[in-house]
N, C-alpha and C positions, 0 to 999 in steps of 0.2 A: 206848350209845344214840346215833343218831342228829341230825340237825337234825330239831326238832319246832315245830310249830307251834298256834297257839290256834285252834278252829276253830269256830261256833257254828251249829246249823243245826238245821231242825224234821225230827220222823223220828216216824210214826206220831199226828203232831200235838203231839206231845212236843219241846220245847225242850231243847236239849242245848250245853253250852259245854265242850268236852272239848281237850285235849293230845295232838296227834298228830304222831308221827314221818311227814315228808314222804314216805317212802318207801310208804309201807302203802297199800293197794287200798282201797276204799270196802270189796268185801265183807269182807276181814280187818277194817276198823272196824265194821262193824256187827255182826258175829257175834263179834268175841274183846272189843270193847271198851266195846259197848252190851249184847252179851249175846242178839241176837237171832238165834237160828243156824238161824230159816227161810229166811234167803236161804242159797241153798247153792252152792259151788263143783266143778266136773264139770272142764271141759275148762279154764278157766282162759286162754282164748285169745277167748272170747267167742265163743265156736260152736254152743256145745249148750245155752244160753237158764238154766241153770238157776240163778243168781246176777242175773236178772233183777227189776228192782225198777223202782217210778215215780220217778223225778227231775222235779220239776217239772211232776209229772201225762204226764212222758210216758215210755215205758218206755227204761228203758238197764241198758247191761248192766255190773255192779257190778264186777266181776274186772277191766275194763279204764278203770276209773276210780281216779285217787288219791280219798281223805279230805279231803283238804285242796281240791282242786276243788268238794268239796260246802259249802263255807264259805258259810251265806247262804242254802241252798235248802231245798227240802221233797222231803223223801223217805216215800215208802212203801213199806211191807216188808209180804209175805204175813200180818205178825203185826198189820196194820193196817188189812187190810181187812174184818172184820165189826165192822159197826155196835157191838156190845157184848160182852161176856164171855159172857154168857145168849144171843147171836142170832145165826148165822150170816150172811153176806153171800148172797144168792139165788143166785150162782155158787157156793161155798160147798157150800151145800145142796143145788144140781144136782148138784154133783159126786158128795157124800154117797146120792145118793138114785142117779144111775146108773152108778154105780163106775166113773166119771173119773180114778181113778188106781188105780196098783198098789203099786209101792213106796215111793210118793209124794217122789221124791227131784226128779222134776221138776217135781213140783205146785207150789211155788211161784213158780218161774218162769214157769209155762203161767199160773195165775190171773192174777199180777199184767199179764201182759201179755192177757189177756184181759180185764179191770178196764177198763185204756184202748181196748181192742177194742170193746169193747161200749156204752161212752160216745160211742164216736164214729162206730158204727154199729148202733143201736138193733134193727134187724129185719135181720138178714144169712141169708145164703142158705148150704148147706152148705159151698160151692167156699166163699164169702167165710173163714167160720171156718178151715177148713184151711188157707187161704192166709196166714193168722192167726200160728198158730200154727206156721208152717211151719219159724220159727227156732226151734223149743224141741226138742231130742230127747229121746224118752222111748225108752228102751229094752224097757219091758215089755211096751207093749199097740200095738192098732194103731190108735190112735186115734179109732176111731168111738165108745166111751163118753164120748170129750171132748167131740168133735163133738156129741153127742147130750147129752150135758148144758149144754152151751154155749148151742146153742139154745134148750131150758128156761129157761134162765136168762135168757135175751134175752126171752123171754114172760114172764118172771116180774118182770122190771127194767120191760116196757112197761104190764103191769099195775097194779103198783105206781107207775109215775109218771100213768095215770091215775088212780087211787083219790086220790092226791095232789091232783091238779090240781080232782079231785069234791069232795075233803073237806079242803081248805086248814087250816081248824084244826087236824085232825087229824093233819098233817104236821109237824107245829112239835114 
């Protein structure tokens, strides 16, 4: 083994103080040593999106990061984005409902960086989403089920943060 190091950092809002050899990638730590093997590794060069996860709420790409660089931060993993175990995230559910993925080897990549997509642009236009996603490659489909659930999602996220803003108790 290696130089390792102590490392302690939030991941799906879960606190984690784990022992890691300096060498290992973020996504080798979260998949062999947290266990969570929705981030997935394709090209491993940081080209084909699909080991994409939130750092700090903003998307990066996990294959070209050490573990030991996350010491301190918040990460989110596709395993962490619906609200509960019983309730999909409304991108999620787009997906589910307009067959958004095929093999789904790149759906976690696309989501999460759709997650930050869509936070930071609430109403996007199709060109917008495409241009989105444009670093994720999927190999199965031609993208227009993304796109088109993408959207849903973006009405179903505007929705929901009105019904919020109408029914404040109810949000809590």
């Amino acid at each position: 083994m290696g130089e390792s190091r102590k490392i302690i950092l939030t991941v799906n809002g879960k606190r984690y103080e784990e022992e890691v050899e300096v060498r290992v990638t973020l996504a080798d730590f979260i998949r062999h040593q947290l266990g969570l093997t929705g981030t997935h590794l394709g090209c491993e060069h940081g080209v084909c999106g699909a080991c994409t996860i939130l750092f700090d709420d903003r998307s990066a790409r996990s294959c070209l990061m050490l573990a030991v660089q996350a010491d301190g931060h918040d990460i989110l993993t596709v395993e962490g984005i619906a609200p509960s175990a019983d309730e999909l995230h409304p991108l999620q559910q787009a997906f589910h409902e307009h067959h958004g993925l095929q093999c789904g080897f790149c759906t976690p990549g696309i989501l999460t960086t759709l997650i930050e997509f869509l936070r930071d642009n609430p109403d996007p236009t199709e060109q917008e989403v495409r241009i989105a996603i444009s670093g994720n490659l999927c190999r199965c489909t031609g993208y227009q089920n993304i796109v088109i659930a993408t959207l849903d999602a973006a009405k179903r996220l505007r929705a929901q943060a009105t019904q919020s803003q109408a029914n404040p108790a109810k949000s809590r």
